[in-house]
N, CA, C and O atoms as a CHARMM CRD file, in Angstrom:
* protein
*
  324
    1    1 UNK  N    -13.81100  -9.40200  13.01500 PROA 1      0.00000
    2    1 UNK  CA   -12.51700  -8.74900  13.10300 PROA 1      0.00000
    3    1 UNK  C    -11.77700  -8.93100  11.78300 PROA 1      0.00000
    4    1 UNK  O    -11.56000 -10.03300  11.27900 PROA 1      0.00000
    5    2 UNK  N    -11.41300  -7.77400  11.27100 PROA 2      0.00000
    6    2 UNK  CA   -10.42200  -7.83800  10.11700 PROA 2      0.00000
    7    2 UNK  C     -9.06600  -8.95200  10.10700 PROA 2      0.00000
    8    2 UNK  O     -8.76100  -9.38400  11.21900 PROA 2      0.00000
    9    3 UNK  N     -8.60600  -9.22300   9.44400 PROA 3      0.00000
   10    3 UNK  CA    -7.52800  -9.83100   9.06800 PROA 3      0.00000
   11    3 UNK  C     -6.22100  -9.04100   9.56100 PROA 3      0.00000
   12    3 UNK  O     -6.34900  -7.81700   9.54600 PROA 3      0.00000
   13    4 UNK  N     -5.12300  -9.48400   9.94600 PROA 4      0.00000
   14    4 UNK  CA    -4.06100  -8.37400  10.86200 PROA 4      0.00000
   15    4 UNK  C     -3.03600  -8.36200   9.64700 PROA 4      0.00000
   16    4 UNK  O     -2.27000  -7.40100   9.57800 PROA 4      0.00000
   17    5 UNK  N     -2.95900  -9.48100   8.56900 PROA 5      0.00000
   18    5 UNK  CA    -2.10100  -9.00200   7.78800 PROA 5      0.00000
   19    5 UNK  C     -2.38700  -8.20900   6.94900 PROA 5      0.00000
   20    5 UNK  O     -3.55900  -8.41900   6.63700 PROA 5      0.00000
   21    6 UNK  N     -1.77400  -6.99200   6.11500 PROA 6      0.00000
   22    6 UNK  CA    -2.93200  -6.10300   5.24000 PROA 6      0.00000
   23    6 UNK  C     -2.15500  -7.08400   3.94000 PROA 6      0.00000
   24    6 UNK  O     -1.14300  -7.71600   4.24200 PROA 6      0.00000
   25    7 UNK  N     -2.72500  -7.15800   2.43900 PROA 7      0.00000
   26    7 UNK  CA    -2.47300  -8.06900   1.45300 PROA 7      0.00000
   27    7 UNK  C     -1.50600  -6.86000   0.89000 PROA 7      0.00000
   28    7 UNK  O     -1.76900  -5.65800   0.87800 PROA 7      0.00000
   29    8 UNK  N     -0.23700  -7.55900   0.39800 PROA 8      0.00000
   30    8 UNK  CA     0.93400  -6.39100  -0.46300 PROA 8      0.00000
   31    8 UNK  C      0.48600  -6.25100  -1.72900 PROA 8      0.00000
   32    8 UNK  O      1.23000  -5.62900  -2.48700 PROA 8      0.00000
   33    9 UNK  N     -0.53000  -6.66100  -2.15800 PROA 9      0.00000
   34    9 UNK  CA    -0.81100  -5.58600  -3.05300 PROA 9      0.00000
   35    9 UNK  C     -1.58200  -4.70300  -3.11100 PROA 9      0.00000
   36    9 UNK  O     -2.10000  -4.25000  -4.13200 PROA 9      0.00000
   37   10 UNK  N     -1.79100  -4.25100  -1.64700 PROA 10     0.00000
   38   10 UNK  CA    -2.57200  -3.07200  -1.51500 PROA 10     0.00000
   39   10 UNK  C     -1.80000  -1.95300  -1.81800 PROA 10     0.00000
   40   10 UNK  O     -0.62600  -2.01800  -1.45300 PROA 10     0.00000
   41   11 UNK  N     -2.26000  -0.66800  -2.54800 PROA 11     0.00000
   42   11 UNK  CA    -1.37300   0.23500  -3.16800 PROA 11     0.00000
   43   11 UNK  C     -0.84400   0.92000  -1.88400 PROA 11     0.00000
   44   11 UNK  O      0.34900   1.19600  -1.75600 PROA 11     0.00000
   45   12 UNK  N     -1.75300   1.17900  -0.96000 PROA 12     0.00000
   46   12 UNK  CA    -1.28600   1.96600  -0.13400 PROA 12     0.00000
   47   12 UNK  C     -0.33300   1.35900   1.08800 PROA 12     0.00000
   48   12 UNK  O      0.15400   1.99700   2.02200 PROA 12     0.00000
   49   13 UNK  N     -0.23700   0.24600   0.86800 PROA 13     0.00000
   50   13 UNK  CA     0.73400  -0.34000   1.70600 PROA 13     0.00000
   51   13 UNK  C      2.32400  -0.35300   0.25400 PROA 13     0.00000
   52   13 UNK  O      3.22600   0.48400   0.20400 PROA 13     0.00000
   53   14 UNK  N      2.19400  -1.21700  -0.42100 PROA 14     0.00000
   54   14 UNK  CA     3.00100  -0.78000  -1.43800 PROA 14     0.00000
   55   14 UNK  C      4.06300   0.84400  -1.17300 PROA 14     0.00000
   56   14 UNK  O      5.27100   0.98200  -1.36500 PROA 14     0.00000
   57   15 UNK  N      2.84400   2.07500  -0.58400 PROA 15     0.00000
   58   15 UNK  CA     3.26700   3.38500  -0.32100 PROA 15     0.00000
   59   15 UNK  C      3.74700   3.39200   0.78100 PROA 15     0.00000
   60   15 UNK  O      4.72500   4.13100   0.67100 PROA 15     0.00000
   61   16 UNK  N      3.68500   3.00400   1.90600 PROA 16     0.00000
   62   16 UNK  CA     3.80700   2.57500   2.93800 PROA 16     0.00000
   63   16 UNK  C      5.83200   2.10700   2.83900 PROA 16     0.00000
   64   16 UNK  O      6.87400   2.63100   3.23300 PROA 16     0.00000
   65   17 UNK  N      5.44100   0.84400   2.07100 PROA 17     0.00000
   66   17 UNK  CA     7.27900   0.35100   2.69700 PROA 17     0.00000
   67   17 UNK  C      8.51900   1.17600   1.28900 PROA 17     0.00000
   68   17 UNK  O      9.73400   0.98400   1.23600 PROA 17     0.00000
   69   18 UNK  N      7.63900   2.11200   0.27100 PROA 18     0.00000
   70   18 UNK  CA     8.36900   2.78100  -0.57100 PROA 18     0.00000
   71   18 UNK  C      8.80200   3.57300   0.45300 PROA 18     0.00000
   72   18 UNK  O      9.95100   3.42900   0.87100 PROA 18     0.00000
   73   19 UNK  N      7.85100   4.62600   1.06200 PROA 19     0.00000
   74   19 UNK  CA     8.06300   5.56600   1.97600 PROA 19     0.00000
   75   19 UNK  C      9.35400   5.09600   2.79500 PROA 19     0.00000
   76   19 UNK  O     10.50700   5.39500   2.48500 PROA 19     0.00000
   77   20 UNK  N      9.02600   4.41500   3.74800 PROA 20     0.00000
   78   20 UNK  CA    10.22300   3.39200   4.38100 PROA 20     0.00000
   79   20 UNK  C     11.62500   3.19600   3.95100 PROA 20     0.00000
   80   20 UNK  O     12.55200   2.93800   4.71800 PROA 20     0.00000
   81   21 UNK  N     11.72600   3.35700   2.49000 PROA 21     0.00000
   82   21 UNK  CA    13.35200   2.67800   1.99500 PROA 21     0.00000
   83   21 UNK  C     13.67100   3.65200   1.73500 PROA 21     0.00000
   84   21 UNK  O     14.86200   3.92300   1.88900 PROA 21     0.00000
   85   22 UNK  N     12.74100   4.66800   1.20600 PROA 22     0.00000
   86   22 UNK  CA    13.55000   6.23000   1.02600 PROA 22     0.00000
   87   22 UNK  C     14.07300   7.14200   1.91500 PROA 22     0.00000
   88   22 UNK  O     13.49400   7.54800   2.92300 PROA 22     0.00000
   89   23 UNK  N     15.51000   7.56300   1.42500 PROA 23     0.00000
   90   23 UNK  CA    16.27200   8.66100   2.19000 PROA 23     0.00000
   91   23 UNK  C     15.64900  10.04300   1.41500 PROA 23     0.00000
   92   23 UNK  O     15.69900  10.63700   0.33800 PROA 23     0.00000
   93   24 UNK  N     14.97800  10.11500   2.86200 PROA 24     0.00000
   94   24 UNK  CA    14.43500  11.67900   2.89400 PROA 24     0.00000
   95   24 UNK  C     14.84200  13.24900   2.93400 PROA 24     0.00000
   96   24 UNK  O     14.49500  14.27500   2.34800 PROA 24     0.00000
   97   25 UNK  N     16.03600  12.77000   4.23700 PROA 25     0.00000
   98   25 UNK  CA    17.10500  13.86800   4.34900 PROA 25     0.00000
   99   25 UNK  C     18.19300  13.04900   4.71500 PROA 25     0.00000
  100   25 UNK  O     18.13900  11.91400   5.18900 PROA 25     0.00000
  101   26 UNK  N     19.53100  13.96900   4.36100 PROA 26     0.00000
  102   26 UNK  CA    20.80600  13.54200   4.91200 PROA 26     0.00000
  103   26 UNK  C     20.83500  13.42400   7.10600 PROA 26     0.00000
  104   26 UNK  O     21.41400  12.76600   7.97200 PROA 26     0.00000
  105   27 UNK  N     20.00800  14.31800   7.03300 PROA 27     0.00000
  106   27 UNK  CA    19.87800  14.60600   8.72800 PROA 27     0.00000
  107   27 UNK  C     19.32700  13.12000   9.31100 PROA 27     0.00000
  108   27 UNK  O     18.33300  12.55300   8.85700 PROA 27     0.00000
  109   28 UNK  N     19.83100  12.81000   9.96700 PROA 28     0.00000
  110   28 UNK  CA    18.75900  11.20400  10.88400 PROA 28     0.00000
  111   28 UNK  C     17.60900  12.43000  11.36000 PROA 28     0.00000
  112   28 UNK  O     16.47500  12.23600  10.92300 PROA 28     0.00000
  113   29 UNK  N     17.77400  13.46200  12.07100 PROA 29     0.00000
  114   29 UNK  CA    16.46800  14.53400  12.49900 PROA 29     0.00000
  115   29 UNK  C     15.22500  14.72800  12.10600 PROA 29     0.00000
  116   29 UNK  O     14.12000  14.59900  12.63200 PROA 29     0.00000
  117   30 UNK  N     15.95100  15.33900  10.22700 PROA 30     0.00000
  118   30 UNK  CA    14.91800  15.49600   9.27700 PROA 30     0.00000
  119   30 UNK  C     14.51600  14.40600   8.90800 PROA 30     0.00000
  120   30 UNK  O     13.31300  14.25700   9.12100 PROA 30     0.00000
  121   31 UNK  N     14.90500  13.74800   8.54100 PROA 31     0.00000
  122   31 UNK  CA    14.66800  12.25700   8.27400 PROA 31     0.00000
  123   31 UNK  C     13.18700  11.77500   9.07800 PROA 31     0.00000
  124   31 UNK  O     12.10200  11.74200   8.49900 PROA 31     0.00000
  125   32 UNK  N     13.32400  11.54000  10.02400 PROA 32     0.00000
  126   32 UNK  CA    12.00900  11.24400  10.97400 PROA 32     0.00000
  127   32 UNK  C     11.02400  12.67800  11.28600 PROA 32     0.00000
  128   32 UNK  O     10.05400  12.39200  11.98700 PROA 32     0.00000
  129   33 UNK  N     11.07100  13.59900  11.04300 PROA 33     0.00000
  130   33 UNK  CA    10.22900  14.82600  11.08500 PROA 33     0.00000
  131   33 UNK  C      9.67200  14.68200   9.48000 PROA 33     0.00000
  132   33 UNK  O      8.48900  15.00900   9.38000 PROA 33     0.00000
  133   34 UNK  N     10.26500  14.28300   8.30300 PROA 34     0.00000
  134   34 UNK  CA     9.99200  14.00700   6.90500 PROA 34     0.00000
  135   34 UNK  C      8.69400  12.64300   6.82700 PROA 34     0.00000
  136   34 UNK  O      7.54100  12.67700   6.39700 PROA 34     0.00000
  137   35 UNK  N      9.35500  11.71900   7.33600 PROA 35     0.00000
  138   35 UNK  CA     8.67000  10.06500   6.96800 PROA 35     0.00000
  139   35 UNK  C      7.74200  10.74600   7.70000 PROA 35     0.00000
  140   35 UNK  O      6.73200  11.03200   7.05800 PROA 35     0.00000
  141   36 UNK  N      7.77100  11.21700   9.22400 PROA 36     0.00000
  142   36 UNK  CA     6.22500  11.10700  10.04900 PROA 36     0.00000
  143   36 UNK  C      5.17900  12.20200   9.08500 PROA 36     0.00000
  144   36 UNK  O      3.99000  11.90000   8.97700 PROA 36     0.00000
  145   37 UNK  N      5.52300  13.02000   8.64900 PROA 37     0.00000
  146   37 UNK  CA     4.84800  13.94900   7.77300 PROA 37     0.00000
  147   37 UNK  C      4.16400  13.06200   6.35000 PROA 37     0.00000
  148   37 UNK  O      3.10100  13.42700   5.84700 PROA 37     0.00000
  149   38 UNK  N      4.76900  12.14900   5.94400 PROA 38     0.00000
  150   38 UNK  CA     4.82500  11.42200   5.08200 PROA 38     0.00000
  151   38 UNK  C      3.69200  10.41200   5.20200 PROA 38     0.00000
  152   38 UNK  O      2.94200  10.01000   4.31200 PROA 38     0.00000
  153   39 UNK  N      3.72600  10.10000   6.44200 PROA 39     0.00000
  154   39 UNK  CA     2.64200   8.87400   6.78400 PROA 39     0.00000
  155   39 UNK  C      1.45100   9.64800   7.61300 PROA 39     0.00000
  156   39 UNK  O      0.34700   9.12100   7.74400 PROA 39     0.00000
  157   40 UNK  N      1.59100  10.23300   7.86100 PROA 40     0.00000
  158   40 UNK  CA     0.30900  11.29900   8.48000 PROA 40     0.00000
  159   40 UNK  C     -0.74400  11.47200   7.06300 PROA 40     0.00000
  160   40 UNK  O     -1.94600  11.24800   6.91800 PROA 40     0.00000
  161   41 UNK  N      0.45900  12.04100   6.00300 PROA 41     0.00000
  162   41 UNK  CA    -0.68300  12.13100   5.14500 PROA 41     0.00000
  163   41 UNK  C     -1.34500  10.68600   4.18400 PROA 41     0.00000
  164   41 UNK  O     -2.49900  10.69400   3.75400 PROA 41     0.00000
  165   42 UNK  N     -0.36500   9.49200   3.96300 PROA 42     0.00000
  166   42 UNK  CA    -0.62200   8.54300   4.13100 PROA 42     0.00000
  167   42 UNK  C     -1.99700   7.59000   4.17500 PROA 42     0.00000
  168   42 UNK  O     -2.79600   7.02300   3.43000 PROA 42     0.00000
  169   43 UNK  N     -1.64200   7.86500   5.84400 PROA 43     0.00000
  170   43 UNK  CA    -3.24500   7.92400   6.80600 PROA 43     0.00000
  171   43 UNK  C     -4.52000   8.33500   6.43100 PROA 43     0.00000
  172   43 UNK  O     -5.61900   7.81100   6.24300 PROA 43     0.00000
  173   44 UNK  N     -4.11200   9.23600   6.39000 PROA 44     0.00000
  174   44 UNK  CA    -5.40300  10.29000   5.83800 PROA 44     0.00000
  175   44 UNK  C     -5.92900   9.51000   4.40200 PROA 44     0.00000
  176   44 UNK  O     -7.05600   9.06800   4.17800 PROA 44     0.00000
  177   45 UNK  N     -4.74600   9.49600   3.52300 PROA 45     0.00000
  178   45 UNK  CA    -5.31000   9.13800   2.11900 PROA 45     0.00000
  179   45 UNK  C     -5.72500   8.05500   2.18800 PROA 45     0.00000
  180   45 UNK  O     -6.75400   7.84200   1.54700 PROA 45     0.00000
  181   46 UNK  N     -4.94500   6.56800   3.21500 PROA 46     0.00000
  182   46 UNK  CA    -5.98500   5.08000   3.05200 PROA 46     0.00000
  183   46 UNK  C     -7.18300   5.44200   3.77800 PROA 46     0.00000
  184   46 UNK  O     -8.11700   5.20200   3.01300 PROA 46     0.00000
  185   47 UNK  N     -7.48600   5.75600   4.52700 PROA 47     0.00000
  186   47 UNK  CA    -8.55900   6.06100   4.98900 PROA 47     0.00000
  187   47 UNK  C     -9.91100   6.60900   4.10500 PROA 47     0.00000
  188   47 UNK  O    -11.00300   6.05000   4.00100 PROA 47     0.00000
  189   48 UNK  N     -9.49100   7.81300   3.54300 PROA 48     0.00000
  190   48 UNK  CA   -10.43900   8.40700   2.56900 PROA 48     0.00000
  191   48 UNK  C    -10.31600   7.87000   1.12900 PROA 48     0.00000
  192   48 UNK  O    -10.87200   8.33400   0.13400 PROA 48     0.00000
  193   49 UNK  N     -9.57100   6.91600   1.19100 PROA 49     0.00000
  194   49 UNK  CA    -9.36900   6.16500  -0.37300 PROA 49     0.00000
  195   49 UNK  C     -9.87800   4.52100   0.40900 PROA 49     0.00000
  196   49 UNK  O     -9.22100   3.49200   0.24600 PROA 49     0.00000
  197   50 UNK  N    -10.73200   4.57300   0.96700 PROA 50     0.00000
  198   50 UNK  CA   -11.32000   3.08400   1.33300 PROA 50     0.00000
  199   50 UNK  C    -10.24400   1.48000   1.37700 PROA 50     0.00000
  200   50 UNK  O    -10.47000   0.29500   1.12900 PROA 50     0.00000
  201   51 UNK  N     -9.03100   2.27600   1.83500 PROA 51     0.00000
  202   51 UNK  CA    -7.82000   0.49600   2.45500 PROA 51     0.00000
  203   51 UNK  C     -8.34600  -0.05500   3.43800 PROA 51     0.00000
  204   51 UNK  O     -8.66400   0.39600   4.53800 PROA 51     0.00000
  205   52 UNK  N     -8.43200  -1.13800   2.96000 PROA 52     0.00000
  206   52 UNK  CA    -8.96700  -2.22800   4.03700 PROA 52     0.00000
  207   52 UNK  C     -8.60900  -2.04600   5.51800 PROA 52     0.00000
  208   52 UNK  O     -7.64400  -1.28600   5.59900 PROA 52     0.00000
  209   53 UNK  N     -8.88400  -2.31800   6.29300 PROA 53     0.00000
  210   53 UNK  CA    -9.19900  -2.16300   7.94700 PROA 53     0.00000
  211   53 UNK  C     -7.60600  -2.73100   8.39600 PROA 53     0.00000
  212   53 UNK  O     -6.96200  -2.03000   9.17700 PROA 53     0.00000
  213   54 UNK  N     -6.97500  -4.08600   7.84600 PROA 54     0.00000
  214   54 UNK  CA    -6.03700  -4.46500   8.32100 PROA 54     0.00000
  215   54 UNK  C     -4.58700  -3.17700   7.07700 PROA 54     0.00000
  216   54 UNK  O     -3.47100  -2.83600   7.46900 PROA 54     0.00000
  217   55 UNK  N     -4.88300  -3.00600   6.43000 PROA 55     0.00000
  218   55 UNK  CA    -4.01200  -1.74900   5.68400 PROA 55     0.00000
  219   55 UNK  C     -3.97000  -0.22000   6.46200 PROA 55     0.00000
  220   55 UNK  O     -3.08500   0.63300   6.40200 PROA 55     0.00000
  221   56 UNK  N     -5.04800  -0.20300   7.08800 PROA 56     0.00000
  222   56 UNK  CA    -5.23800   1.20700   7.81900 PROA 56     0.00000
  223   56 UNK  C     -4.69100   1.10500   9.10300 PROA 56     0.00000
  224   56 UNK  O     -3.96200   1.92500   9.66100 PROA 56     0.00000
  225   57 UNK  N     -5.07000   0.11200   9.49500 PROA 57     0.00000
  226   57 UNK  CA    -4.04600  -0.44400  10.87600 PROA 57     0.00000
  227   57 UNK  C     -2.84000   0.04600  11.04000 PROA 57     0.00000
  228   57 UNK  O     -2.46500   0.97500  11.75500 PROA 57     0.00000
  229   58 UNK  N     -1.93600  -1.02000   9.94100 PROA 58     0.00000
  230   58 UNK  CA    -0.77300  -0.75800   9.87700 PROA 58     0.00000
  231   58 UNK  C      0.14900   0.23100   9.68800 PROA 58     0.00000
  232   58 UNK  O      1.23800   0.36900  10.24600 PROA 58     0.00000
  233   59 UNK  N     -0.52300   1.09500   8.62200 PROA 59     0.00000
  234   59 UNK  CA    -0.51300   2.05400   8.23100 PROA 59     0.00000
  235   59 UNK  C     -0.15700   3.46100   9.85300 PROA 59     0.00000
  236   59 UNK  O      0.73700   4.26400  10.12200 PROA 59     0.00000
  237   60 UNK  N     -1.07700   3.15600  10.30000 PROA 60     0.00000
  238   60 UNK  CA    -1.75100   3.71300  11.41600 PROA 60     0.00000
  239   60 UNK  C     -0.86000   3.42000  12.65600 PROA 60     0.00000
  240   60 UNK  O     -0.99400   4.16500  13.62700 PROA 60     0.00000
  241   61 UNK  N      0.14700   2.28100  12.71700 PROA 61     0.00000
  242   61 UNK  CA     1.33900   1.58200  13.75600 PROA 61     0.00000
  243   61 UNK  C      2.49800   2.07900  13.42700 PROA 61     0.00000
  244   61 UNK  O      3.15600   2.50400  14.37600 PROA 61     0.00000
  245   62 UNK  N      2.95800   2.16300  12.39600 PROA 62     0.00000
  246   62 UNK  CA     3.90400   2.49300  11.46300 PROA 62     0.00000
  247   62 UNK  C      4.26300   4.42800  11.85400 PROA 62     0.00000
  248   62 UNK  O      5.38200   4.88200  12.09400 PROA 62     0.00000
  249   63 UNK  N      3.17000   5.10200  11.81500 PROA 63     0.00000
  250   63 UNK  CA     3.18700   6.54100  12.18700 PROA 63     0.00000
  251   63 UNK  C      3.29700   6.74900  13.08700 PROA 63     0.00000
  252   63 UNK  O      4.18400   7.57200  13.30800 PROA 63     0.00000
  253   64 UNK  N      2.43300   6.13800  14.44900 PROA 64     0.00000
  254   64 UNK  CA     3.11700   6.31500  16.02000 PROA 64     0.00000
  255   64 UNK  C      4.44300   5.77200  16.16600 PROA 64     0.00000
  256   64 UNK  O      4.96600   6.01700  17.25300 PROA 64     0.00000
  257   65 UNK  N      5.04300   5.17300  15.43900 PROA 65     0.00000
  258   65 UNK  CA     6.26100   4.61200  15.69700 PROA 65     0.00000
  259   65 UNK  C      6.94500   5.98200  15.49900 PROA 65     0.00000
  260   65 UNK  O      7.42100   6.70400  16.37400 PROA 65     0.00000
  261   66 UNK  N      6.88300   6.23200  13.88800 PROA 66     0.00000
  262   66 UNK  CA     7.38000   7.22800  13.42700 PROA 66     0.00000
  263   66 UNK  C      7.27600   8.65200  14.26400 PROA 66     0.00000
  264   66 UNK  O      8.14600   9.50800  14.10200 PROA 66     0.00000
  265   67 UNK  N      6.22500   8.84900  15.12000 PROA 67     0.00000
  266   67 UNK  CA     6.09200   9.70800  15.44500 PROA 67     0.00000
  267   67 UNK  C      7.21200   9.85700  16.88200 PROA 67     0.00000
  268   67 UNK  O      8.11600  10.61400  17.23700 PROA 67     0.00000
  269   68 UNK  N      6.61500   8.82200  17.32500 PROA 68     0.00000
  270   68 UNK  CA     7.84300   8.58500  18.98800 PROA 68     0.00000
  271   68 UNK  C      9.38500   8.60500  18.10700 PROA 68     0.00000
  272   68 UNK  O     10.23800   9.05800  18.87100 PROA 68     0.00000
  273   69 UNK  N      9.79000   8.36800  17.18900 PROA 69     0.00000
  274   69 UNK  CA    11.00000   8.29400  17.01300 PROA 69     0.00000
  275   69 UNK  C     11.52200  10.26300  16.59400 PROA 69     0.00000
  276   69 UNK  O     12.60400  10.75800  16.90800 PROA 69     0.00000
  277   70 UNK  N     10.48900  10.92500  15.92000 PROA 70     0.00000
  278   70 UNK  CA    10.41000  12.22500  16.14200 PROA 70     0.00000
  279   70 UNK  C     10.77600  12.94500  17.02500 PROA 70     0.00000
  280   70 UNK  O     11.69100  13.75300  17.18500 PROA 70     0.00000
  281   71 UNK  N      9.50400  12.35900  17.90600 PROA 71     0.00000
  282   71 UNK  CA     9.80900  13.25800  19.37100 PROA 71     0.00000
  283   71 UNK  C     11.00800  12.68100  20.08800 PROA 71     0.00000
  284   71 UNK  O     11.72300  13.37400  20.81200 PROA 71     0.00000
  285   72 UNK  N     11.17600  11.60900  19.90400 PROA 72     0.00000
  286   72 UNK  CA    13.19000  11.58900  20.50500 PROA 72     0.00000
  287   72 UNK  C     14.16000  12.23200  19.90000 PROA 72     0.00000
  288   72 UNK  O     15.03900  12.71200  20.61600 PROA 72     0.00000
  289   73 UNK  N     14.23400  12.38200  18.60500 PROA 73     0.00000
  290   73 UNK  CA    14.95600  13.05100  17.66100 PROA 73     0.00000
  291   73 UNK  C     14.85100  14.46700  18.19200 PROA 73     0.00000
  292   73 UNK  O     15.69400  14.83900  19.00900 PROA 73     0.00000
  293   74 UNK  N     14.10900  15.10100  17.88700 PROA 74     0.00000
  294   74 UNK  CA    13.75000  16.30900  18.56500 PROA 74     0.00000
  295   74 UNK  C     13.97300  16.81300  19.94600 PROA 74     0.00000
  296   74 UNK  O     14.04700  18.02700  20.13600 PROA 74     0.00000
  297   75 UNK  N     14.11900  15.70800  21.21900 PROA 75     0.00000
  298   75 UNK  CA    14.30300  16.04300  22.45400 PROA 75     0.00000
  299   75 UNK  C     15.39500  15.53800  22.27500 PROA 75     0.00000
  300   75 UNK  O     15.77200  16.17800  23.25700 PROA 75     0.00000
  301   76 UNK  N     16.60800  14.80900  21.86100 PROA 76     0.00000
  302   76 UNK  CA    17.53900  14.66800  21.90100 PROA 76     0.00000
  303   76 UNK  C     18.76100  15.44500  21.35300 PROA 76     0.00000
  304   76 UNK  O     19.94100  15.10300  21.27600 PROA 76     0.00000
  305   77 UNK  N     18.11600  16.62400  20.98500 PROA 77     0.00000
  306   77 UNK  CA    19.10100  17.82100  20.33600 PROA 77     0.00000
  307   77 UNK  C     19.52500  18.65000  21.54400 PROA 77     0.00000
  308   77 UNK  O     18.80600  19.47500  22.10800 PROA 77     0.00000
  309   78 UNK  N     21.07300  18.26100  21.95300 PROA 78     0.00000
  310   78 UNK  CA    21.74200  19.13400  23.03300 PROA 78     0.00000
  311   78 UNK  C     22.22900  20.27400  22.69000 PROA 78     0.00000
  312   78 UNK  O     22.80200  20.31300  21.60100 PROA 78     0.00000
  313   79 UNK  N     22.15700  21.36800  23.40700 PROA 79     0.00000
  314   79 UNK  CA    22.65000  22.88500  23.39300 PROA 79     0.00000
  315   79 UNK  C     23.78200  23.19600  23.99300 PROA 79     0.00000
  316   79 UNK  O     23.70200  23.35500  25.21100 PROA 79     0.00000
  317   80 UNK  N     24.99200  23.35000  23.40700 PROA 80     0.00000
  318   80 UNK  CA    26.00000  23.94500  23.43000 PROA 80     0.00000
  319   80 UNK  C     26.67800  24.70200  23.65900 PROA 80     0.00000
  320   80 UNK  O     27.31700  25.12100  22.69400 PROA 80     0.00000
  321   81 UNK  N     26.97500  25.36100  25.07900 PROA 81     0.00000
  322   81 UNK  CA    27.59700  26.88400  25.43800 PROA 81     0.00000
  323   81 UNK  C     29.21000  26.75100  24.93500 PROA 81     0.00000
  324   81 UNK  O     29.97500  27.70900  25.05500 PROA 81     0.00000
């Protein structure tokens, strides 16, 4: 079993908590429809750029988060008569 911490100087974790501190959009909405887009592709790149097992993980926790916080963002937009 891999190691659960990934090491910070992995680049793609490095990309990981940059992604994180940056304001994406002024919207909290866009904001989480932006980062999850952000770490999707992310994903993709530690993966096909060989990040260690505990980097891909995280990587990989970090986006379902992102993603559930999406889909609340998104279902939480009320309509107005």
């Amino acid at each position: 079993m891999a190691s659960s911490t990934p090491s910070p100087s992995c680049p793609f974790i490095q990309r990981l908590i940059a992604a994180l501190a940056e304001d994406l959009s002024d919207s909290p909405r866009r904001q989480d429809e932006l980062l999850l887009r952000l770490l999707l592709a992310l994903e993709l790149e530690a993966e096909e750029g060989g990040a260690a097992e505990a980097s891909q993980i995280v990587i990989a926790r970090v986006r379902r988060l992102a993603g559930i916080a999406a889909c609340k963002s998104s279902s939480s937009v009320t309509v107005r008569h």
